[in-house]
Z-matrix of the N, CA and C atoms (Angstrom, degrees):
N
C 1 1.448
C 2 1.532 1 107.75
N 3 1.220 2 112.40 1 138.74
C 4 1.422 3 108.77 2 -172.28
C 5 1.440 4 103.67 3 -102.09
N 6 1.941 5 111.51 4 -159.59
C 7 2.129 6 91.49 5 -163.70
C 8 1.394 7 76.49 6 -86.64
N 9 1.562 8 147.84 7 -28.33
C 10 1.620 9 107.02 8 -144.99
C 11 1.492 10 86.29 9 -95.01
N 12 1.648 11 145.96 10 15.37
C 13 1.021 12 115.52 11 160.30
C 14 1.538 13 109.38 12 -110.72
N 15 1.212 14 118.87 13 -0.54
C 16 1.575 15 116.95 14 145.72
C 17 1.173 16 108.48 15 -41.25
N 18 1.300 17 113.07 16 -87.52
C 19 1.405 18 125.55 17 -165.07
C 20 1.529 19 137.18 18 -36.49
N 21 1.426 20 89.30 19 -32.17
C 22 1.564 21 125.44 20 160.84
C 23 1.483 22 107.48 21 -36.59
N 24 1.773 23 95.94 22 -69.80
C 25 1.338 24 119.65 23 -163.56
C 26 1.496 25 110.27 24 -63.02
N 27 1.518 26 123.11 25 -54.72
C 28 1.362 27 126.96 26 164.40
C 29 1.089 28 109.28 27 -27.74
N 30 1.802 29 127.19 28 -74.45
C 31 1.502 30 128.42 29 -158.44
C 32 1.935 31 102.49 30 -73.67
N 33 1.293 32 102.11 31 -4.25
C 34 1.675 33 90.92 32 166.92
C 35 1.313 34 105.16 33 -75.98
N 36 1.089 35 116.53 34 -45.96
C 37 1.657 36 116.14 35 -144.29
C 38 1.510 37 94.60 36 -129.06
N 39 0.916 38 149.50 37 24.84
C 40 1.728 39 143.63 38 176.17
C 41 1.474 40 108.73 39 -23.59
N 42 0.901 41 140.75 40 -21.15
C 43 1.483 42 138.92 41 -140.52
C 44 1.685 43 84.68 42 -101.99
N 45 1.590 44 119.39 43 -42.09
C 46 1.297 45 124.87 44 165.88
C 47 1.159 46 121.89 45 -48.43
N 48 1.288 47 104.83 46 -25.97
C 49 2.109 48 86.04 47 -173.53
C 50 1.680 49 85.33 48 -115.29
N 51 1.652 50 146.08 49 21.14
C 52 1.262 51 123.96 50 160.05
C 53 1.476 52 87.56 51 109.26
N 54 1.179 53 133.63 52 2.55
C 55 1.739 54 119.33 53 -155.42
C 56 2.109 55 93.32 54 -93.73
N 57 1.188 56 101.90 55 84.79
C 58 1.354 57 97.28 56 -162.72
C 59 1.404 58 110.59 57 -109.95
N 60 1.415 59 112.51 58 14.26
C 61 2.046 60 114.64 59 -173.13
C 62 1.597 61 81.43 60 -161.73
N 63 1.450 62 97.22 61 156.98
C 64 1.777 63 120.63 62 -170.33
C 65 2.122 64 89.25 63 -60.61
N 66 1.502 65 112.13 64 -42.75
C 67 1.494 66 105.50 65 -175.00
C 68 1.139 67 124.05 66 -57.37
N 69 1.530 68 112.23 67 -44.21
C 70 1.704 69 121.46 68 157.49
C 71 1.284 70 120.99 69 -41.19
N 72 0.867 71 130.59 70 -66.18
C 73 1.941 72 150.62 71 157.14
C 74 1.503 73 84.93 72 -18.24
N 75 1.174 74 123.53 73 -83.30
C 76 1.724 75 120.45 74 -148.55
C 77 1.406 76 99.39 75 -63.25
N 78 1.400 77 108.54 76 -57.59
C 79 1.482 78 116.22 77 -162.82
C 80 1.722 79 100.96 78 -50.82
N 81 1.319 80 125.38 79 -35.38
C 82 1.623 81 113.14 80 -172.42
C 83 1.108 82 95.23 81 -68.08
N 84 1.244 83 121.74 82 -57.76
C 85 1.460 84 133.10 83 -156.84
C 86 1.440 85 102.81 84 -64.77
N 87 1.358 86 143.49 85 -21.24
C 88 1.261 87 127.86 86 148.80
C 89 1.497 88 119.23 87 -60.84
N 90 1.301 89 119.40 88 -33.76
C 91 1.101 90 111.87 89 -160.38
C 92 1.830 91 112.38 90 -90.37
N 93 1.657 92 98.01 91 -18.08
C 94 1.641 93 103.73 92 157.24
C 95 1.316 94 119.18 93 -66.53
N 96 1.213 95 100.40 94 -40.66
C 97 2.146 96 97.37 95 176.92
C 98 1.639 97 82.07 96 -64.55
N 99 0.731 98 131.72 97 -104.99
C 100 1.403 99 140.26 98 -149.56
C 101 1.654 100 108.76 99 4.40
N 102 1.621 101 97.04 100 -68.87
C 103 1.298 102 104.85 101 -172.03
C 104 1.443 103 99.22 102 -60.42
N 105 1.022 104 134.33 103 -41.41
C 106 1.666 105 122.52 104 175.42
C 107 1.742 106 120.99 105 -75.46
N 108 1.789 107 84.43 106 39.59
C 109 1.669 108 88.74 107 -171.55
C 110 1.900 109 126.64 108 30.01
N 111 0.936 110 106.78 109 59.18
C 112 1.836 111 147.33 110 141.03
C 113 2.143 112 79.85 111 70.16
N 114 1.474 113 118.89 112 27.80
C 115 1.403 114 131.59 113 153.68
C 116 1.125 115 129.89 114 -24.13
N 117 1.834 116 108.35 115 -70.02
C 118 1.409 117 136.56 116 -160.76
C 119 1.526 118 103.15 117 -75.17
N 120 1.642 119 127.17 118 -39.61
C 121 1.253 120 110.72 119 -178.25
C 122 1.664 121 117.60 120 -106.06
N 123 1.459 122 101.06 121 13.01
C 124 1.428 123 114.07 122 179.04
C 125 1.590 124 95.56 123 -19.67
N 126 1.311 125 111.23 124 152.16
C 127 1.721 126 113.34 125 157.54
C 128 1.517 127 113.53 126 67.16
N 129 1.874 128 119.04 127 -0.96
C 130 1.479 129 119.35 128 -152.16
C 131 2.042 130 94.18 129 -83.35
N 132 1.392 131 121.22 130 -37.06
C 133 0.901 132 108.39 131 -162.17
C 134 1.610 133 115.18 132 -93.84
N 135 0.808 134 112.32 133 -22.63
C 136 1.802 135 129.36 134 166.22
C 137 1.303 136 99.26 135 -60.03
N 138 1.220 137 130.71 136 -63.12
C 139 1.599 138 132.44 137 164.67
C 140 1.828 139 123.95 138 -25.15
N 141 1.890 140 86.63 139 -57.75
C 142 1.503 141 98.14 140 -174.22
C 143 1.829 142 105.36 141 -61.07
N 144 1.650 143 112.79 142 -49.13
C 145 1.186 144 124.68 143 -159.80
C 146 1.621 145 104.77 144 -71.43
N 147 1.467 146 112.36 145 -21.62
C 148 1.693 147 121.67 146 173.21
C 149 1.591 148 115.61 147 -50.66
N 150 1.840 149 100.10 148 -45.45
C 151 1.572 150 109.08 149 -171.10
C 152 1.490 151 96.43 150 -84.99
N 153 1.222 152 130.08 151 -46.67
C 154 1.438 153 125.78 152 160.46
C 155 1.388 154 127.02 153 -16.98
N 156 1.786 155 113.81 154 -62.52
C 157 1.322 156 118.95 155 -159.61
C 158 1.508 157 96.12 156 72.32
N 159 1.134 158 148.68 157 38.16
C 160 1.133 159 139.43 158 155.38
C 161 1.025 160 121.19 159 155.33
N 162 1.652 161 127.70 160 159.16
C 163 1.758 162 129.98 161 -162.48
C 164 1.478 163 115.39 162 102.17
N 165 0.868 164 120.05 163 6.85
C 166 1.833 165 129.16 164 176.98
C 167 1.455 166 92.21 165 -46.48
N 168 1.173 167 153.95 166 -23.92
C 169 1.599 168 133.36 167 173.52
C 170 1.536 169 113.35 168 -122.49
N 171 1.585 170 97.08 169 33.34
C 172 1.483 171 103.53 170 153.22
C 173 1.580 172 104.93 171 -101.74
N 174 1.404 173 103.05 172 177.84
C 175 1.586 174 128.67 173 178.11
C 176 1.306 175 111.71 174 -106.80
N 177 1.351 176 116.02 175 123.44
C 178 1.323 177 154.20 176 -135.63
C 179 1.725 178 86.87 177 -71.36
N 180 1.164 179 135.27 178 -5.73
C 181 1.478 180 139.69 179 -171.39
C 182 1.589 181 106.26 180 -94.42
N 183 1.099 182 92.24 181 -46.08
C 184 1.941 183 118.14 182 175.76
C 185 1.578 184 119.00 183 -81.91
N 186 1.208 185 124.80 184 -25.93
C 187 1.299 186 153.19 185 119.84
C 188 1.601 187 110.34 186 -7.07
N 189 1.325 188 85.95 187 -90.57
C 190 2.217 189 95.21 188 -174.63
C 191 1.508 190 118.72 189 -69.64
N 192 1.520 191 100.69 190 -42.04
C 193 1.332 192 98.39 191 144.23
C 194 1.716 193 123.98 192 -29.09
N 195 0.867 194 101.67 193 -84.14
C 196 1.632 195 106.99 194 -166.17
C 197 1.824 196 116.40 195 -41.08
N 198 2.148 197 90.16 196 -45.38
C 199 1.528 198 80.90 197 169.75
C 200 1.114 199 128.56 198 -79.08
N 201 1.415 200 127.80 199 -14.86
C 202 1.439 201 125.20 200 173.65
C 203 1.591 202 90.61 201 -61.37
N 204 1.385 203 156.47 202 -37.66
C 205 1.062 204 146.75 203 -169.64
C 206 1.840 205 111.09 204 -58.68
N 207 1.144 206 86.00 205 -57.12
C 208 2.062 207 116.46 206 -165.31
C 209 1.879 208 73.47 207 -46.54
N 210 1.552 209 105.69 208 -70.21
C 211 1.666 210 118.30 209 -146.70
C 212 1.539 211 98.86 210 -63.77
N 213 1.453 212 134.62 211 -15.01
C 214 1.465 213 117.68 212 -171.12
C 215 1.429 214 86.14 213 -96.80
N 216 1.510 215 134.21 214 -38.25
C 217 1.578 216 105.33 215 173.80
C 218 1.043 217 147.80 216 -69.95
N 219 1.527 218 84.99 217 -23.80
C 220 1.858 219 86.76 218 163.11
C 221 1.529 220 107.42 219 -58.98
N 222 0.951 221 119.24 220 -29.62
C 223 1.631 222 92.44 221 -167.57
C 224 1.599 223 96.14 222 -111.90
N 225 1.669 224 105.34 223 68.86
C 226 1.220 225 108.48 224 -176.71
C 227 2.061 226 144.79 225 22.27
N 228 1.352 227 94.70 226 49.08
C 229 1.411 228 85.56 227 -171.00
C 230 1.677 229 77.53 228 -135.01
N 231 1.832 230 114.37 229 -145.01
C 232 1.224 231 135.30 230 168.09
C 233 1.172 232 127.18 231 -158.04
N 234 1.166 233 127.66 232 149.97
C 235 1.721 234 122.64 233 -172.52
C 236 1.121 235 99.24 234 -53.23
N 237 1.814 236 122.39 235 -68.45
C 238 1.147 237 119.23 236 -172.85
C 239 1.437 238 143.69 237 -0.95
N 240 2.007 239 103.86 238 -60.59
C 241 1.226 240 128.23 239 -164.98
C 242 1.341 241 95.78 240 -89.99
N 243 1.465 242 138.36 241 20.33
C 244 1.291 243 125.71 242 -164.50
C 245 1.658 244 102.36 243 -116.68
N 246 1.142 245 122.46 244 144.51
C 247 1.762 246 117.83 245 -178.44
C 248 1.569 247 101.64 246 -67.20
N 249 1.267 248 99.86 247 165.34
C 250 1.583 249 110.10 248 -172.35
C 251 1.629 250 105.24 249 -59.98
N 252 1.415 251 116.91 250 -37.58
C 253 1.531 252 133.77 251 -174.54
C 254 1.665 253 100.01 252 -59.49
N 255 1.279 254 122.80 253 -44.86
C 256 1.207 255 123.78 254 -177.08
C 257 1.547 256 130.05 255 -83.05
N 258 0.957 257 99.87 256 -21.67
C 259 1.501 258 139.10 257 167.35
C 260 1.751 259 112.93 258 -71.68
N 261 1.242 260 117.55 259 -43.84
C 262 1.562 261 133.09 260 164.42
C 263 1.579 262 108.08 261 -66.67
N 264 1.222 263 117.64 262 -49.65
C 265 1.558 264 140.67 263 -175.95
C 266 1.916 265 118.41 264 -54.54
N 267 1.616 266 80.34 265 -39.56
C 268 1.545 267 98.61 266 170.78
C 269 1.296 268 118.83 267 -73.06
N 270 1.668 269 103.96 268 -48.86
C 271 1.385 270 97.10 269 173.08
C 272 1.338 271 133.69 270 -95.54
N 273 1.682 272 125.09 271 21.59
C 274 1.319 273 123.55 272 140.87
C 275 1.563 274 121.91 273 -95.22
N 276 1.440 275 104.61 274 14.98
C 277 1.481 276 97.63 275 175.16
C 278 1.578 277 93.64 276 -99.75
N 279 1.257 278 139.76 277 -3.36
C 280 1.679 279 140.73 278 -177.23
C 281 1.770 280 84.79 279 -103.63
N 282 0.883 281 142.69 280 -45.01
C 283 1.455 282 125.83 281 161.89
C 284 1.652 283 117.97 282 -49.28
N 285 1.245 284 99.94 283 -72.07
C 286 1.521 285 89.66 284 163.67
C 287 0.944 286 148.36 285 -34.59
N 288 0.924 287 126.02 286 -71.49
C 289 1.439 288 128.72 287 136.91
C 290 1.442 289 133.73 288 -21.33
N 291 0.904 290 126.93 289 -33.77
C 292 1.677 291 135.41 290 175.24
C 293 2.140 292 99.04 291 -90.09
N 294 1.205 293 106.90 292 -31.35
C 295 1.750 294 100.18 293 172.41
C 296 1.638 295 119.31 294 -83.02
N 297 1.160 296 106.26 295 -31.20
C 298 1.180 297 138.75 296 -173.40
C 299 2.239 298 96.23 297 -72.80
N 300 1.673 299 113.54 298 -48.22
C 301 1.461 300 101.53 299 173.41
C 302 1.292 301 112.91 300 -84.80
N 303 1.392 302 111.76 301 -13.84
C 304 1.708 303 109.62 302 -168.25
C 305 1.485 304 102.39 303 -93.34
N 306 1.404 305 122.85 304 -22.38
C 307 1.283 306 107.49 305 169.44
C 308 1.507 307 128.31 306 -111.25
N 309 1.334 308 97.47 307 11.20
C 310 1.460 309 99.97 308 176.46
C 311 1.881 310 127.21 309 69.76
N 312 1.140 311 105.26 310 22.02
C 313 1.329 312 131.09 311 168.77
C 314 1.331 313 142.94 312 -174.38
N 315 1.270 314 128.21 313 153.69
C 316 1.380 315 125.27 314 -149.67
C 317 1.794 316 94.30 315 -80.64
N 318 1.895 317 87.70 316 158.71
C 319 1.827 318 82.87 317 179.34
C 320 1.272 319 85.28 318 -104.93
N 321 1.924 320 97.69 319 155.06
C 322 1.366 321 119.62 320 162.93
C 323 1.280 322 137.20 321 -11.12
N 324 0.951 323 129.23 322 127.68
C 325 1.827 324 129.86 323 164.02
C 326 1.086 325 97.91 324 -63.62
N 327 1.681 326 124.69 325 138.55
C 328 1.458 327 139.88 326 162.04
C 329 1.575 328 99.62 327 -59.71
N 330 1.743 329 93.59 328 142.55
C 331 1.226 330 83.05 329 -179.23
C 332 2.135 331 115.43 330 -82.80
N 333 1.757 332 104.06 331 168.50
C 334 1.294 333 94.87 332 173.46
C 335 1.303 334 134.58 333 -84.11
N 336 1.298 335 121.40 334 158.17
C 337 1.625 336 116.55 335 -161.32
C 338 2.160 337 80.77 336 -111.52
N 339 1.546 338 108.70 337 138.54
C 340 1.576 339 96.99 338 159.47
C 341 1.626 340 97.18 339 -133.09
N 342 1.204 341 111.42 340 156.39
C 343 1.542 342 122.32 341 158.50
C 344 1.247 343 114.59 342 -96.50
N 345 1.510 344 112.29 343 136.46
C 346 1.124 345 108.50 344 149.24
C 347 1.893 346 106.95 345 94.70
């Protein structure tokens, strides 16, 4: 499995690797760029701070954060009221999305699990 169909697989299923609160979510996901010597989110926070209009010397965690904030009010609701699962969900779809424009193609489908 390569990283963008890892990664795939993580933001399918987070609950599998422990990713169970928006802090978990970031914290792996730093620590996967990391090991891919800080690669995978090249360009992630300049990106985030672009849709922002502002925060260029925040950290790209505090960053997506914020827009998952901006993006759940616009469409009238709030992070807050959202379960941790949905709340995780939000913020690999602002990952996604940001790998997905910077590289010019969609990431992988997780693969399927069947029983039986």
């Amino acid at each position: 499995m390569d990283t963008r169909e890892r990664l795939a697989h993580v933001m399918a299923r987070p609950s599998a690797y422990g990713l169970t609160t928006f802090e978990k979510a970031t914290t792996f996901l730093f620590g996967f760029d990391s090991a891919l010597e800080f690669s995978l989110l090249d360009g992630f926070a300049d990106w985030l701070a672009d849709r922002l209009g502002e925060g260029r010397s925040l950290v790209w965690s505090r960053l997506a954060h914020d827009l998952a904030v901006a993006r759940e009010m616009q469409a009238g609701g709030s992070l807050d009221e959202l379960a941790p699962e949905e709340r995780i969900g939000k913020f690999f779809g602002i990952v996604r999305e940001f790998l997905e424009q910077r590289d010019g193609r969609p990431l992988p489908a997780p693969p399927t699990v069947s029983i039986g």
